[in-house]
C-alpha positions as CSV (number, residue, x, y, z in Angstrom):
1,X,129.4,-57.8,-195.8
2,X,126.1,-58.0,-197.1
3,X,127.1,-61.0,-199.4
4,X,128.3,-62.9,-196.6
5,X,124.8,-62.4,-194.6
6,X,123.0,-63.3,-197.0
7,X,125.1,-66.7,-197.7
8,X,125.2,-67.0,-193.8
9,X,121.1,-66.5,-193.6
10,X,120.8,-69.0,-196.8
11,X,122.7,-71.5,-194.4
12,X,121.0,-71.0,-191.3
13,X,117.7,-70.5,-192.4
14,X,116.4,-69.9,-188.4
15,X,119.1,-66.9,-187.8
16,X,117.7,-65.6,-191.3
17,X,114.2,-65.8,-189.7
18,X,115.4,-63.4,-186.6
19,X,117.8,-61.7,-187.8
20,X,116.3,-58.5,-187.5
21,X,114.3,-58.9,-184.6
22,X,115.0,-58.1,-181.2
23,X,116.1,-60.6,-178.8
24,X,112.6,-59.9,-176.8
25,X,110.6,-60.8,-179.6
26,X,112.3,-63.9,-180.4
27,X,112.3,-65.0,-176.8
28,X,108.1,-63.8,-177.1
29,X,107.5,-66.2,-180.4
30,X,108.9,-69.0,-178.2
31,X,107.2,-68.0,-175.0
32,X,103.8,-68.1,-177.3
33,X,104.0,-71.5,-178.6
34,X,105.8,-73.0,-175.2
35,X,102.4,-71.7,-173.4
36,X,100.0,-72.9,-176.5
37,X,101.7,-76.5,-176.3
38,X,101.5,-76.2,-172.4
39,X,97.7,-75.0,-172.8
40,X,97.2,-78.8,-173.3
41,X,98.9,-79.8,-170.1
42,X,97.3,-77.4,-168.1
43,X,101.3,-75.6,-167.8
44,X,101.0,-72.9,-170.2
45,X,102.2,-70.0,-167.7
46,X,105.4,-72.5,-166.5
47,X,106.2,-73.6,-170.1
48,X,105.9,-70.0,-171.2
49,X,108.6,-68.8,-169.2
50,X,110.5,-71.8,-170.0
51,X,109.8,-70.8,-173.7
52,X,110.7,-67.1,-173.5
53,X,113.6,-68.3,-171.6
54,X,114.8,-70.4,-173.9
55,X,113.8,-68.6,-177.3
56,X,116.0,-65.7,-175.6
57,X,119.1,-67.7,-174.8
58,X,118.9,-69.1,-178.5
59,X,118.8,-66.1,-179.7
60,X,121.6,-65.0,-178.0
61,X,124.1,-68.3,-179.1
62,X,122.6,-67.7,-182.5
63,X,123.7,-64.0,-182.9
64,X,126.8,-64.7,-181.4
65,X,128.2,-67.9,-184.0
66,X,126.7,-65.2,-186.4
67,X,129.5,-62.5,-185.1
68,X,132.0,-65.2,-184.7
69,X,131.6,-66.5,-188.4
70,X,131.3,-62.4,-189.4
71,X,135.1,-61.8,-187.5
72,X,136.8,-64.6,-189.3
73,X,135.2,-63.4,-192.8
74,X,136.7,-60.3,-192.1
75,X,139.9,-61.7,-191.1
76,X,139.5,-64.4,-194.5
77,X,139.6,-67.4,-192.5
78,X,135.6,-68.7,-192.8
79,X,134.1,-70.9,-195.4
80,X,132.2,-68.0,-196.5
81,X,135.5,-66.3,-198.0
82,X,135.6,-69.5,-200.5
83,X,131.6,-69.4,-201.4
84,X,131.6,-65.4,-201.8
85,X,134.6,-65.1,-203.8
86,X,133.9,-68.2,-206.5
């Protein structure tokens, strides 16, 4: 299983980058720089919810094509079974 995360991470270099954070956090990095970009708009308390928002619901689809992918590598039926075992 580890093989396949790191083949999975090497592909999806974002879900590598959060992998092993917390949904909060990930949904806190995007809230930051939603509220920086909206500092120059004068919207940076709207766009940071927007951004924590949104950096959480990614987090969320991320994690759970990551499971998806995991359950049909178990089940030898991803791409991943072809890469891993070459």
């Amino acid at each position: 299983m580890d093989k396949f995360t790191k083949a999975y991470c090497e592909e999806h270099k974002i879900f590598g980058l959060i992998q092993r954070q917390n949904w909060f956090i990930t949904g806190f990095i995007a809230a930051f720089f939603s509220a920086l970009l909206g500092a120059f708009v004068d919207e940076s308390t709207t766009l940071g919810y927007v951004g924590f928002a949104i950096g959480a619901i990614l987090d969320y689809f991320m994690r759970k094509n990551y499971l998806n992918e995991l359950e049909k590598f178990k089940n030898g039926r991803s791409i991943y079974n072809l890469h891993i075992n070459d």
